[in-house]
Steps between C-alpha positions, in 0.01 A plus 500: 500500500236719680547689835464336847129505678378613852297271678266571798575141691320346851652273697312177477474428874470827581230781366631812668835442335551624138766701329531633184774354251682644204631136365840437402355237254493662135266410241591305199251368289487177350342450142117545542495682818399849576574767781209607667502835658224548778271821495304463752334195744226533759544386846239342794447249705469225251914534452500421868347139425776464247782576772279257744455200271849566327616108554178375465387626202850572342468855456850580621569284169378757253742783537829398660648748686854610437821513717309225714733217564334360834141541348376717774390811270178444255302747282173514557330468194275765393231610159566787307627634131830506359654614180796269244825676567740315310358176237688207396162329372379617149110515599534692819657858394649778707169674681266230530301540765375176699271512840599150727673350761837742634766478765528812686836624283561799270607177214384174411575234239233278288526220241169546309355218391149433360456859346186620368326813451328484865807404686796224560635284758853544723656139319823606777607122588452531875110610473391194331399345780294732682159631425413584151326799565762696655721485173254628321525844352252743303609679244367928538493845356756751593422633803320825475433777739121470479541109588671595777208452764436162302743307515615619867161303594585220278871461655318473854164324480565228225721279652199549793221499310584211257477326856134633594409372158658117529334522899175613404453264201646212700253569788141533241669176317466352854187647566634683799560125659140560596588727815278769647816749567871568291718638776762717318840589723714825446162613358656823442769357225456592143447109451188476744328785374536400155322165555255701722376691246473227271296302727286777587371564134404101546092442635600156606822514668470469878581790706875627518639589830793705513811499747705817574712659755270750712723782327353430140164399613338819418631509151398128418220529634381824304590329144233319530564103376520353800161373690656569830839627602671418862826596638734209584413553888104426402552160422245389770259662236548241251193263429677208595135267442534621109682336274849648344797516291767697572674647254793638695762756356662567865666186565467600897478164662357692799193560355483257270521304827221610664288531186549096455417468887156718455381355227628136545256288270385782327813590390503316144818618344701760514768625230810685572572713198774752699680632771468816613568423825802331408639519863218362637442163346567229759159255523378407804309209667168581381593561107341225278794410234328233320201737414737799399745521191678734275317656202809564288327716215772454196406118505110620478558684229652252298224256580281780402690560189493084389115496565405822384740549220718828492264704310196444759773530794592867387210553420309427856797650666561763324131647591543409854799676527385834300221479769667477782779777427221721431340460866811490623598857332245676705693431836841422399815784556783383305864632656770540274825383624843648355725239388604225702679676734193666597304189561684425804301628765142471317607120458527505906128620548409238215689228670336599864129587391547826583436654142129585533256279280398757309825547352746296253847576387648553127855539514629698198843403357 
């Protein structure tokens, strides 16, 4: 029997009401399971889109939260590193160290399936059904102090960037739907900017236009990757006689309203990848739904994976992503958080896009 974990929880309905847990649940493994204990997880808008699309794409489903019998508290799921605490599986000893999928908790249990030298799967009954890729863990060194830096950029931008890959390659495979302009929302997200700068290094591509609010236009604009950056009240500005797609990370129907109403025809498809303006995501008259549809990136990349093979997925990815975290470095601040007590009013700013987009939390456990 192991000691009782702390939880940061959400309510499910409601993103400006958390609290933080200490379960009365104890651990007890089963045979084959092992006690996880979190280090460390980074923290952005991306977790938002989990709270947001919690029903819909089952995320709620991956960590259940404890001392929850109405089912109106959820953990937000989150990336980061955690070390074996206690091991009732022979191949996973005390003080391995995986990088993967976490709740928000100080503790968390796995049944390891699939082991190999890169990594293993989460085999825990309940995660069967949902998407592969989550339950996938990768197996790492001891964390180090000169890695430090490292893998703080890895716990934020993968999960983001493994996204810019799957929307950039799913774009060229398209041939850009043969449009004139890509029309990128919340242009200021981690997300946008990595598929930016992808398509920025590409001669072909058509130009990228980039969507901000007016008090990150500055910044977005001075990275560079975008073709032309406008505030959300220079809409009017928009080449509606161009062709686009919208590849829209806000999910503000407001604009994504008057975007479809500018461009009518023009407007070819658009993709809603997250929602950053999760308040904000009522449709209205003018939005085109049977031209617009959600690019879900863990089903990509196991399309990807069957076509490609495993070896040739890594591979492709794996360069995209070194790539990207290096731009990315030059402009990024990472802010350690204390513990998950101390996440509290960060995760407010997070939840209300107030955290500036230069920025991106790490809580440390």
């Amino acid at each position: 029997m192991t000691s009782a974990m702390i939880q940061f929880q959400v309510l499910k309905n409601d993103l400006n009401q958390s609290r933080l847990l200490k379960s009365s649940e104890t651990i007890e493994l089963a045979p084959g399971q092992v006690e996880m204990q979190i280090e460390s997880f980074g923290f952005s808008a991306n977790n938002i889109t989990y709270w947001a699309l919690g029903d819909q794409f089952k995320y709620w489903q991956f960590f259940p939260a404890s001392d929850n019998a109405n089912d109106r508290w959820g953990l937000i799921p989150v990336w980061g590193y955690a070390t074996v605490q206690t091991s009732a599986h022979r191949d996973l000893p005390v003080g391995e160290r995986l990088f993967g999928y976490w709740p928000p908790a100080s503790r968390w249990v796995l049944q390891p399936t699939q082991i190999n030298r890169h990594g293993l799967l989460d085999g825990s009954a309940h995660r069967q059904s949902l998407p592969a890729g989550y339950n996938r863990y990768q197996r790492v060194p001891k964390q180090e102090p000169a890695n430090q830096q490292q893998e703080a950029l890895h716990m934020l931008l993968f999960p983001l960037h493994i996204t810019s890959f799957c929307l950039a390659e799913a774009l060229t495979g398209q041939d850009w739907f043969g449009v004139q302009q890509i029309i990128l929302t919340s242009a200021s997200s981690k997300t946008a900017l990595g598929l930016a700068q992808a398509l920025a290094t590409q001669d072909q591509a058509p130009a990228v236009v980039g969507l901000t609010s007016a008090a990150n236009q500055a910044f977005v604009a001075s990275l560079g990757c975008y073709a032309q950056v406008l505030s959300y009240e220079e809409l009017a500005q928009i080449e509606a006689d161009k062709t686009a797609v919208i590849v829209d990370f806000s999910g503000n129907g407001a604009v994504l309203n008057e975007l479809h109403a500018r461009l009518g025809k023009h407007m070819i498809n658009t993709w809603h990848v997250g929602l950053t303006h999760w308040s904000q995501n009522d449709m209205g008259q003018a939005y085109i739904r049977d031209r617009s549809e959600v690019f879900f990136a863990p089903a990509y990349i196991q399309q990807c994976i069957e076509t490609w093979g495993p070896e040739v997925f890594n591979q492709r990815s794996g360069t995209f992503l070194r790539e990207a975290a290096e731009a990315t470095s030059r402009w990024l601040e990472v802010i350690a958080v204390d513990g998950l007590a101390g996440l509290t009013e960060p995760f407010k700013a997070v939840a209300n896009g107030q955290l500036p987009a230069a920025q991106g939390l790490v809580v440390h456990l």
